[in-house]
ZAMARGU-4260 file (C-alpha; in steps of 0.2 Angstrom, whole numbers, plus 5000, padded with zeros to 4 digits):
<rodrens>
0) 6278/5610/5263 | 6287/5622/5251 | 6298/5615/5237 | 6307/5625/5222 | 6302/5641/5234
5) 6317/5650/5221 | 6326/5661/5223 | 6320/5667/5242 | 6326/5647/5245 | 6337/5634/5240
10) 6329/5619/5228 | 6331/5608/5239 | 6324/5617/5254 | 6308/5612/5263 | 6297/5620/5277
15) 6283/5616/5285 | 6272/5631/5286 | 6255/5637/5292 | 6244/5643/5276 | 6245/5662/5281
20) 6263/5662/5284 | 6268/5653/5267 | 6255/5666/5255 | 6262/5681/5265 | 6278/5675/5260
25) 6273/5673/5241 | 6266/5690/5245 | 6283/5697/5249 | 6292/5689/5235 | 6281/5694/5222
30) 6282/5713/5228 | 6302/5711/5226 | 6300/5706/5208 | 6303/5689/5214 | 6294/5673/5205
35) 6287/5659/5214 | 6291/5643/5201 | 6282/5628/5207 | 6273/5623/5223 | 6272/5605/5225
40) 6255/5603/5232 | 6255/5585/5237 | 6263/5590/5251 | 6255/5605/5255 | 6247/5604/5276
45) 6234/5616/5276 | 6219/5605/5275 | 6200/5606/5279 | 6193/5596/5292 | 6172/5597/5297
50) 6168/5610/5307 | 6159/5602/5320 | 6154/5617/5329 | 6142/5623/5315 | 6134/5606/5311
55) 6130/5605/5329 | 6122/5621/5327 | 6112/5617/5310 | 6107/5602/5318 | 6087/5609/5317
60) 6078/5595/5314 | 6059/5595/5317 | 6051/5585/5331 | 6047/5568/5323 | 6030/5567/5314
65) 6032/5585/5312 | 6034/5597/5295 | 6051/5607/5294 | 6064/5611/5286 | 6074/5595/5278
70) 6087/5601/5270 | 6093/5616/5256 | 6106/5620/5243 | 6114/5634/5238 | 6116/5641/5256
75) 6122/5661/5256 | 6123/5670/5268 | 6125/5689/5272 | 6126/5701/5288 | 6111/5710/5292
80) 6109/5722/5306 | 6095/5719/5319 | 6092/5704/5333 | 6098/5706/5351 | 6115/5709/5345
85) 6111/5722/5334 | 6121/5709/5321 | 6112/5694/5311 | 6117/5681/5298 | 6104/5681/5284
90) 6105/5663/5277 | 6097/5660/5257 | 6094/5644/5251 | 6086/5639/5232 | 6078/5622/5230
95) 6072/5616/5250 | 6065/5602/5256 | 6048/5605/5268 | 6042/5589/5275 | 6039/5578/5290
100) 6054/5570/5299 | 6053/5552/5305 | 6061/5550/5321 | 6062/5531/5321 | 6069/5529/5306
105) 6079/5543/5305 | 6073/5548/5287 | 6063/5563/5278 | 6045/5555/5276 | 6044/5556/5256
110) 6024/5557/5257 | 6018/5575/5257 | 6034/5582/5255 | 6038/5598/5246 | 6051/5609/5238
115) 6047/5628/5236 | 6063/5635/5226 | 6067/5647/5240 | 6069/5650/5260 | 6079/5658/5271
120) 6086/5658/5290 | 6092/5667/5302 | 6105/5665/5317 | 6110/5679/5329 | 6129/5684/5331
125) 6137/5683/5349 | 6152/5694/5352 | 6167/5680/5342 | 6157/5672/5331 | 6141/5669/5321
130) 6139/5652/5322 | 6121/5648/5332 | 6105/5639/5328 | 6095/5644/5312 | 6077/5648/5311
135) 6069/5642/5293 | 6055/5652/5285 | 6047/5649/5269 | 6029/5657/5265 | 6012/5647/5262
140) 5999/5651/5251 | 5979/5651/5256 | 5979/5632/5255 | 5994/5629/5268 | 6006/5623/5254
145) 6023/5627/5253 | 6028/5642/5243 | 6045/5650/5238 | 6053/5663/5249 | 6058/5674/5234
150) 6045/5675/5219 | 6041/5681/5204 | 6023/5688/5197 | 6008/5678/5194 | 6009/5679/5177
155) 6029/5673/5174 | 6025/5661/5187 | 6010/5653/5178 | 6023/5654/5163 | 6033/5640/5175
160) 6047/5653/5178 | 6055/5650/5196 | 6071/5658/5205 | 6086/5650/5212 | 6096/5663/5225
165) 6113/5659/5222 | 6124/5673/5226 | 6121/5688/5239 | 6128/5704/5249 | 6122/5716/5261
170) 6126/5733/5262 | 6139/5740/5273 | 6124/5746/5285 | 6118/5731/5284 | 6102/5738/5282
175) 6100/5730/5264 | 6104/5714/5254 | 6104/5711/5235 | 6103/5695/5228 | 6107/5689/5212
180) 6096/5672/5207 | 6095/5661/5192 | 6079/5663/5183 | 6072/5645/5175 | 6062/5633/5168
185) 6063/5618/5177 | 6073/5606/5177 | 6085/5615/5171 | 6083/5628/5158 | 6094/5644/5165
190) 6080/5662/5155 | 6094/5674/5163 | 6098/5681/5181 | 6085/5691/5193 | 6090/5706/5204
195) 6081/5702/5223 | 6081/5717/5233 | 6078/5716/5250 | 6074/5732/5260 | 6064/5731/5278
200) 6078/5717/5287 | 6075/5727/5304 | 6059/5719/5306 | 6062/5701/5315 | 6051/5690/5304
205) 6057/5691/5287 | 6041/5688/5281 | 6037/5706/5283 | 6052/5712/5272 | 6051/5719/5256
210) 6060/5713/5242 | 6058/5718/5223 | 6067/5710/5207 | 6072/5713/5190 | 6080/5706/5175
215) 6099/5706/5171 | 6106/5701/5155 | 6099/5682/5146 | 6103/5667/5143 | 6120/5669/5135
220) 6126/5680/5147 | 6122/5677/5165 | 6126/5686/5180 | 6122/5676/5195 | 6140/5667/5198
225) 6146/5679/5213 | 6148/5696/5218 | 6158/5703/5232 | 6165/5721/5237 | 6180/5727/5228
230) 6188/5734/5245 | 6188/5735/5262 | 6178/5750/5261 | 6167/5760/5248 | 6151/5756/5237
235) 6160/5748/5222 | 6155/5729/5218 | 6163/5715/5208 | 6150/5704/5199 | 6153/5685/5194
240) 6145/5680/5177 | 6147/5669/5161 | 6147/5668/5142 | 6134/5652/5137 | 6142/5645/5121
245) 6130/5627/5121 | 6112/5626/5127 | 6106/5625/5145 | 6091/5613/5140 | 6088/5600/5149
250) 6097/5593/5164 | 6115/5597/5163 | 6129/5584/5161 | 6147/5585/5171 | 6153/5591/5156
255) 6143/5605/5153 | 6147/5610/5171 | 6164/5610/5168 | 6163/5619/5152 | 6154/5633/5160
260) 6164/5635/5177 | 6178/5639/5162 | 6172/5653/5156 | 6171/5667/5171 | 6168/5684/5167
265) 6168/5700/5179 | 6160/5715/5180 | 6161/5732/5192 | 6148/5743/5197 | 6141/5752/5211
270) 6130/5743/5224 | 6119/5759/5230 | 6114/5758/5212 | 6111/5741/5211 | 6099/5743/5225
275) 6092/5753/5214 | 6089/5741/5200 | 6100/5753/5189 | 6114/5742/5180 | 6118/5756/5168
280) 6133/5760/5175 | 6140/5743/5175 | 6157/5739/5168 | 6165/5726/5161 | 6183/5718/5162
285) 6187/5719/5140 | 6202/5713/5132 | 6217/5719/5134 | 6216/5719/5152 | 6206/5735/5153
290) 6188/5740/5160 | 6176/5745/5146 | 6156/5751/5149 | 6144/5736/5141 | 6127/5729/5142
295) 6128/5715/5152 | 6118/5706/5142 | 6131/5710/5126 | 6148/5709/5131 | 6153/5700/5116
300) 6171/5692/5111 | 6181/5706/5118 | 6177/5702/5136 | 6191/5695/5147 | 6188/5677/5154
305) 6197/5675/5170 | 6206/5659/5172 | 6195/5655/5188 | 6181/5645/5190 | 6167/5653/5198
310) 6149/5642/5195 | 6140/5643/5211 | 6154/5648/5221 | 6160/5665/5231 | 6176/5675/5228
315) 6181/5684/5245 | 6196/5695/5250 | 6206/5690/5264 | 6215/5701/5272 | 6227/5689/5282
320) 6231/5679/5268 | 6233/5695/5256 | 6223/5686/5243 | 6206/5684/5235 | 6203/5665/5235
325) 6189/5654/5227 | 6183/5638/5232 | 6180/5625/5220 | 6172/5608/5221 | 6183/5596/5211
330) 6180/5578/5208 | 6183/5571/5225 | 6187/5585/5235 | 6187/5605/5237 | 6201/5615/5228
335) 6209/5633/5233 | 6211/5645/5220 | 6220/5662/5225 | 6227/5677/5215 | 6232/5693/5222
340) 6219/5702/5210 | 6204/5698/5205 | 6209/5703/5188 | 6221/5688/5190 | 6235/5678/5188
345) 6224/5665/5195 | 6230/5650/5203 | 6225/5633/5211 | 6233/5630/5226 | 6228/5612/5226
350) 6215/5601/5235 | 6212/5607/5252 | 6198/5594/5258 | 6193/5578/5253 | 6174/5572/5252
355) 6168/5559/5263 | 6162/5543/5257 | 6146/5540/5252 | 6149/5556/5243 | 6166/5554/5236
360) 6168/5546/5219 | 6149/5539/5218 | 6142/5544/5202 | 6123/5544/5212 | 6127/5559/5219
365) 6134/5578/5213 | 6144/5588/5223 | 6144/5608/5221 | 6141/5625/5229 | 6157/5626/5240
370) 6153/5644/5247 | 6165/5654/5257 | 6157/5660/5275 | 6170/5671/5283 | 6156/5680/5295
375) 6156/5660/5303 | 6176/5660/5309 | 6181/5666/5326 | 6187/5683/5328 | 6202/5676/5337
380) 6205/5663/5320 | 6213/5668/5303 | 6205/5653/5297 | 6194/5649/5281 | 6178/5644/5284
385) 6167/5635/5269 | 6153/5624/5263 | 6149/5612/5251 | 6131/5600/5248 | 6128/5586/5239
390) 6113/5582/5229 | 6106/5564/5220 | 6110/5561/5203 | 6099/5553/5192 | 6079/5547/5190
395) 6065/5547/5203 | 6072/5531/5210 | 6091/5537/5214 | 6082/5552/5223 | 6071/5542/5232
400) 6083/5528/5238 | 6096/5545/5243 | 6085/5556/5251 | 6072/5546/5258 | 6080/5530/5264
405) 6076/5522/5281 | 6096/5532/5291 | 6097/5544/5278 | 6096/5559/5289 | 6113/5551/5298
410) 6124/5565/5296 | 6136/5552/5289 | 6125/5549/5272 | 6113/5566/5276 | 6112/5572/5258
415) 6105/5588/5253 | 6112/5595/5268 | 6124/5611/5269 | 6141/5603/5277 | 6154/5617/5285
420) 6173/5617/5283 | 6187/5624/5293 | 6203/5628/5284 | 6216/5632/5298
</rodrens>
């Protein structure tokens, strides 16, 4: 519903609406120099519900007694070229649980488990949609154990550096993914942000790809929050990062979270360079509103924070709704932000799904990563199309009891496990 919809409507006017048709129309009055006032939110009808569909079709589970793949966070995914369609979903995950699945307990076996810092899938597209069963790969080193998908070399390895892939995009030909990952000291202490390149996606193991990496900006200014093309067309790229004011040691609180997601800055480049590894040509969104060349590493007081948060999330355009939106994980549910540019005025639209219990309000578990997949809707849909996960929070003990309880692989408690949205 729409209330205080002024001046297009009276005050007292109110209209149920589908979600495309009410931001078209916010669209419209904002090109007649028109101003929205107030949307009264509680009322609002467009509301996520589980998409049942794509947890069917992520419901890979290893034969019982058998290793596999458990569960991941982080989940991106991209469009590649190749398969039988000619069309692919690249899936990335960071942290991912290998182990063996107990079938008459319906719980991941705790003993002998592992948790390389990478692996990825991959599902073939059909002619609507890319929703279809994944297939896990990970790497092993000569002694069979598990080992990340993405990597850094021996030496910054023995060093205890790891990666985390949080963000992605392929090229327009598909023929070529970038990554951006958080470099780190575990449990939690974020070095800077890693480039992964990724050449060699028409081979159908991905095992046999190429990727190579390198360092962008440090610790006080990271680069690994999003990144997504400016337009429908051409090589230009916006690039999510942020400002650190307070440490990263240790494991981070709520509030450091939140104090983070807060400040969001952007940045604009060309991704045939990035491919490159060349980051030289990068620029920065700079007060007063203005894009000014920087290091990313130095962008100092006068860049612009944008009044969206953006940790671990996507940004995506969409063209039906006119909008770039951002989802959010808030508390007990997933929020909508929208602005017409990137650049802002930034908005929350409000809380467009709620978490289920266990998850919901229950201090053992953290809820994060709410990552928009657009490649997963329906080519007859305008609908938005997302995920979240949730993690255990807390010692050894919370983990155990969490993860590796006797049921916990019902998909009703199933943590660690991506879940999929649709937003009608």
């Amino acid at each position: 519903y729409l209330h205080e919809f002024t001046p297009l409507l009276p005050p007292a006017a109110c209209f149920k609406v589908r979600m495309r048709t009410m931001w078209r129309a916010i669209a419209a009055a904002s090109a007649l120099g028109y101003t929205v006032q107030a949307l009264v939110l509680s009322d609002f009808s467009g509301r996520g519900v589980d998409a049942d569909d794509l947890q069917d079709a992520f419901e890979v589970l290893p034969e019982s007694n058998r290793r596999g793949w458990l569960g991941g966070d982080s989940d991106v995914s991209v469009v590649i070229r190749g398969g039988p369609t000619g069309k692919r979903v690249l899936w990335i995950f960071a942290d991912s649980l290998i182990g063996r699945y107990d079938g008459k307990t319906r719980a991941r076996v705790g003993a002998g488990s592992e948790m390389p810092c990478s692996s990825v899938a991959l599902v073939d597209c059909g002619p609507e949609s890319c929703v279809g069963r994944p297939r896990f790969y990970w790497r092993r080193d000569a002694g069979g154990e598990a080992r990340p998908f993405f990597d850094l070399p021996a030496a910054r390895r023995a060093s205890g550096e790891l990666l985390w892939p949080v963000a992605g995009i392929a090229a327009r030909d598909g023929g070529s993914v970038l990554l951006l990952a958080q470099r780190l000291l575990r449990p939690m202490t974020v070095l800077g942000t890693t480039a992964i390149v990724i050449t060699g996606v028409d081979a159908e193991d991905p095992r046999e790809w190429v990727y190579t990496t390198s360092d962008v900006g440090d610790s006080r200014m990271t680069w690994f929050s999003g990144i997504a093309f400016t337009a429908a067309h051409g090589d230009e790229v916006y690039v999510f990062g942020h400002r650190h004011v307070t440490g990263l040691g240790g494991r981070r609180s709520r509030r450091t979270l939140r104090e983070h997601w807060s400040r969001t800055l952007l940045a604009r480049a060309s991704l045939s360079r990035l491919l490159a590894h060349d980051w030289t040509g990068a620029q920065i969104w700079s007060e007063p509103g203005a894009w000014a060349p920087a290091l990313l590493q130095r962008a100092g007081p006068a860049a612009k924070r944008l009044g969206v948060p953006s940790w671990e999330t996507t940004c995506t355009w969409s063209e039906e709704l006119g909008l770039w939106y951002v989802l959010q994980v808030e508390g007990a549910g997933v929020a909508l932000w929208t602005a017409a540019s990137v650049t802002g005025e930034w908005r929350r639209v409000g809380e467009v799904y709620s978490l289920p219990k266990p998850f919901a309000g229950n201090s053992t578990w953290l809820c994060y990563a709410a990552k928009a997949h657009p490649e997963l809707r329906s080519v007859r849909s305008a609908e938005l199309v997302f995920s979240w996960i949730c993690n255990s929070w807390g010692d050894a003990g919370t983990e155990a009891r969490e993860l590796f309880q006797p049921g916990g692989m019902d998909l009703a408690v199933r943590g660690y496990w991506p879940r999929g949205v649709r937003l009608p």
